[in-house]
N, C-alpha and C positions, 0 to 999 in steps of 0.2 A: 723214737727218741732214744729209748736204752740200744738200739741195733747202731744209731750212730754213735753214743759213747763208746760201746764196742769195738766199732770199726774202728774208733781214731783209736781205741786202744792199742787194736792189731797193727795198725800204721806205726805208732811209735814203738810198738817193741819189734818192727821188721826196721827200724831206724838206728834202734837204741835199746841197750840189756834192760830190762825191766826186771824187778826184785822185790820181793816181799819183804814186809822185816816183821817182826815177831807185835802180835795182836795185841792192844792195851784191850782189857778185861773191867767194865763198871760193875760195881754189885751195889746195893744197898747194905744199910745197918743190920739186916738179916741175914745179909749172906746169899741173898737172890741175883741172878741174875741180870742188868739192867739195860746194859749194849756192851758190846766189842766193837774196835776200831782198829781198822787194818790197811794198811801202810802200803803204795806200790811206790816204788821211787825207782827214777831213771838212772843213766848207766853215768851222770855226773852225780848222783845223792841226791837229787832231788825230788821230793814229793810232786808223783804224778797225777793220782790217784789215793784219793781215801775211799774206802766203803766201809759204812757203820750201820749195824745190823741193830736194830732196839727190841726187848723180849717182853713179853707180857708176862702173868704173875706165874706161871708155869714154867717157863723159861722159853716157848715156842719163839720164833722169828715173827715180830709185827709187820716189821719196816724193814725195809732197805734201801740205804742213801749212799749213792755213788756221787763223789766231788772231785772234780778235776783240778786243775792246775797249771799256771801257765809256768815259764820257766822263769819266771820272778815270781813265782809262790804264791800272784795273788788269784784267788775262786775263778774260776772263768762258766763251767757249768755246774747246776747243780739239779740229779734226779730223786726222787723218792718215789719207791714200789712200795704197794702192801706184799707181803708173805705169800700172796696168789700172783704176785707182776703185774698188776695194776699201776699203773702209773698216776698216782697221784697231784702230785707237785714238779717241774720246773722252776729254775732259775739261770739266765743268761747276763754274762756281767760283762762289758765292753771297755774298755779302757784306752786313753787315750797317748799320743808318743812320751810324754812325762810321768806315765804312772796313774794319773789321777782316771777314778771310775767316772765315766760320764755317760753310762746309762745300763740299767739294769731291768729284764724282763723276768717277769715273776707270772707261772702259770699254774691254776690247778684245775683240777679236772673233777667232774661228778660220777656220781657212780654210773652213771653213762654214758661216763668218758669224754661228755663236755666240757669243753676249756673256758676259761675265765682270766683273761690275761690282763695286766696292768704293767705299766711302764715307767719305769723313773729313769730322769733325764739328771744330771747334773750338769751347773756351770760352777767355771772359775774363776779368777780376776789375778792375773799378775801384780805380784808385788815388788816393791823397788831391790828389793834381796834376792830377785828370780825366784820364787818358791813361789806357788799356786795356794790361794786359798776358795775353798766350796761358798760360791756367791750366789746361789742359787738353788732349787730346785724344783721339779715340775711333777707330778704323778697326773698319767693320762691327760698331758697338756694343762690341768690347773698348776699355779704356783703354791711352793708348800713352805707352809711358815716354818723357819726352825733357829735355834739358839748357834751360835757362831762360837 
């Protein structure tokens, strides 16, 4: 998983200048440490890549979450390593020619590297205004109740 985020990493900066911009720094009311979040963006300004490092109470690296981005800004994948490259957590978000997310795969893994995936589906319903509203949704084929 992190060798293919990589890879498409390498593909869009053999496409397009890729660029870092200066790390936002979290600390707590103490002055510890909490996460850093750091910026790649493509050669229009666009956020291609975040990665966000989160520290434990020493300040060491716990995590590491790489999130991508498609070129309408909205999450497309999303990894989380521990501090060893474990991969923890997946998330894959699909979205349809109007923008709207119509389904999302969310994976984590055990400390022996087995997966446990679940799937949210969205629907939507046209409305007389053309704009799309979320009429639906399904996790691992049940339907899921929610507030509109």
């Amino acid at each position: 998983m992190k060798k293919a985020l990589l890879l498409a990493l390498l593909a869009l900066s053999a496409l397009s200048a890729l660029r870092a911009q200066e790390a936002v720094i979290n600390r707590d009311d103490d002055g510890h440490l909490v996460s850093s979040s750091h910026k790649v963006m493509d050669a229009d300004d666009h956020l291609a890549v975040l990665i966000t490092y989160t520290y434990d109470s020493l300040g060491v690296v716990s995590t590491r979450m790489l999130q991508s981005y498609d070129r309408q800004g909205r999450p497309e994948r999303k990894e989380i390593y521990t501090a060893d490259e474990y991969l923890l957590y997946t998330e894959v978000n699909r979205y349809d020619y109007h923008g709207n997310r119509i389904r999302c795969i969310q994976t984590t893994y055990d400390e022996d590297g087995r997966p446990t995936r679940n799937t949210y589906r969205y629907y939507y319903t046209r409305r007389p205004d053309g704009t799309y509203r979320l009429s639906a949704i399904r996790f691992n084929g049940q339907k899921v109740p929610f507030e509109e």
